[in-house]
C-alpha positions in Angstrom: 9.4 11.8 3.1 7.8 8.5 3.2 6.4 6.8 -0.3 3.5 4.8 -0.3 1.6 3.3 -3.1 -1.8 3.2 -2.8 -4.3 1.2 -5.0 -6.6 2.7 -7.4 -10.2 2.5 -5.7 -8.4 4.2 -2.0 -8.4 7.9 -2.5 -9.4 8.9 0.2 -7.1 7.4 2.3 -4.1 8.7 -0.5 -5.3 12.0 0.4 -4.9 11.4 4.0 -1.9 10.6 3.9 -0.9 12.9 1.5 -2.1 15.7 3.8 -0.1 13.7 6.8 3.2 14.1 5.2 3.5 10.9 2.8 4.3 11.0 -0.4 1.5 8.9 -2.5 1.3 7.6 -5.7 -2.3 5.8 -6.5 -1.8 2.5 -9.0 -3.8 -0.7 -10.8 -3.3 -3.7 -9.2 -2.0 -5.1 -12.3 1.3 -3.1 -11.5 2.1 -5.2 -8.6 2.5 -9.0 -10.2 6.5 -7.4 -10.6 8.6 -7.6 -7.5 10.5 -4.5 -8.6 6.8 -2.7 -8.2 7.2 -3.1 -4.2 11.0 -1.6 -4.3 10.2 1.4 -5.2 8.1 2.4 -1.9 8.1 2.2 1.5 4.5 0.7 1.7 2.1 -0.6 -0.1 -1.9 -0.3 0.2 -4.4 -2.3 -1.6 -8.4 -2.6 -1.3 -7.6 -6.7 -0.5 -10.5 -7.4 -2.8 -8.3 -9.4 -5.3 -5.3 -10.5 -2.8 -4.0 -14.1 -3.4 -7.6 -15.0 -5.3 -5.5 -18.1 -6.4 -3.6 -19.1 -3.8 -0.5 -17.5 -5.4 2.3 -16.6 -3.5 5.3 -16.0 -5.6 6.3 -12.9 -5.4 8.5 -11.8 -2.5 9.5 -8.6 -1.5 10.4 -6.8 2.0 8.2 -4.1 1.3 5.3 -4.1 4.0 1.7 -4.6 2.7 -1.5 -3.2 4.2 -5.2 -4.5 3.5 -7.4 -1.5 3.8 -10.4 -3.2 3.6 -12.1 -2.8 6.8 -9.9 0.2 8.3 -10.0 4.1 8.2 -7.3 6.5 7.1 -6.2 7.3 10.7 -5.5 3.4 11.2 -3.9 2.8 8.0 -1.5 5.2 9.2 -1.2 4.0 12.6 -0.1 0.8 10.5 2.3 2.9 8.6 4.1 4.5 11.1 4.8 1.6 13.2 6.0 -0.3 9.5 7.5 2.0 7.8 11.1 3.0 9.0 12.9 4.2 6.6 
């Protein structure tokens, strides 16, 4: 089964996916300023309201990220499935 993350403020596409066979966990966006955050999903989703405000970029990771802001459920996982391979 797939993990995602999804931020706090996005349930309604967690329970989309939920109900589509991913496993979801909803978090603060606090939680992801630690690289070893990302590692432990296949995904992440955030709102994109408070990405890179700074101009920060220093955390790397190969876990994918997706903005939700502007998209539905469906296309979030649309997104997903093409992403996520494991």
């Amino acid at each position: 089964m797939k993990k995602v993350a999804v931020e706090k403020g996005l349930g309604t596409v967690g329970n989309y996916l939920s109900k589509n066979g991913y496993s979801v966990e909803e978090f603060e966006i606090n939680s992801t300023e630690n690289s070893s955050f990302y590692d432990q999903f296949d995904a992440v989703i955030v709102t994109g309201q408070s990405i890179n405000v700074m101009g920060y970029s220093d955390t790397t990771t190969r876990t994918p990220q997706i903005i939700a802001d502007g998209q539905t459920a469906e296309e979030i996982k649309s997104q997903l499935e093409n992403i996520v391979t494991k």
